[in-house]
Phi, psi and omega in degrees: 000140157255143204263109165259154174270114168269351157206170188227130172250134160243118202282141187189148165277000143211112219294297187314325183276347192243284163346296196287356182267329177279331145302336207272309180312289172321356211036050188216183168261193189276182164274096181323135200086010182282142170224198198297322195264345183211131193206151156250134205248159155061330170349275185316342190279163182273065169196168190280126179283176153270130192217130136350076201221142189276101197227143187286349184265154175261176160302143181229342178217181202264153188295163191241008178235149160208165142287150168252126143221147182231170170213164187271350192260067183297285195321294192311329180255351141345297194294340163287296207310305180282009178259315194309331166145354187284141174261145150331115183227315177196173199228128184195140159204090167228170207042058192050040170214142208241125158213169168226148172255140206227162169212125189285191194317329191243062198034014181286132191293151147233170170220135198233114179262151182243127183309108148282126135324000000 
């Protein structure tokens, strides 16, 4: 027997508003039936889904889990990423690698690295 990874949770003050913003990153849609206190990203994909969950504290520090994600088309989906609602935070290029670190609507860090050709 083996151990898969199956979601990724983000503890948020609004499960539905934090899905749609993290569909909109993926291209994909919210999961049917998600509301305010509990929503899902991904269900159906061969990849770990994303889940939501509605908790009364808010974040107060920084997460210690993040997502990485990249793409070869960088500058343009930054430019998505920050019409979608991600705020800017840093910039880096190290260990041979180019990212900016990002924070989605309810301040959680992520990175968006970029494919060199």
């Amino acid at each position: 027997m083996s151990i898969t990874l199956e979601s990724v949770a983000f503890d948020c003050t609004d499960a539905s508003k934090l899905a749609a913003f993290w569909a909109g990153v993926l291209s994909v849609e919210v999961d049917a039936e998600g509301n305010e206190f509990f929503a899902t990203v991904n269900r159906a994909a061969d990849a770990p889904t994303l889940m939501f969950l509605q908790v009364p504290e808010p974040r107060t520090v920084k997460n210690r889990l993040h997502l990485d994600l990249a793409t070869a088309d960088w500058a343009t989906e930054l430019d998505r990423l920050l019409t979608l609602g991600a705020q800017r935070l840093d910039e880096h290029n190290e260990y041979g690698v180019h990212w900016i670190t990002l924070a989605d609507p309810e301040g959680n860090v992520f990175d968006l690295a970029e494919h060199k050709a």
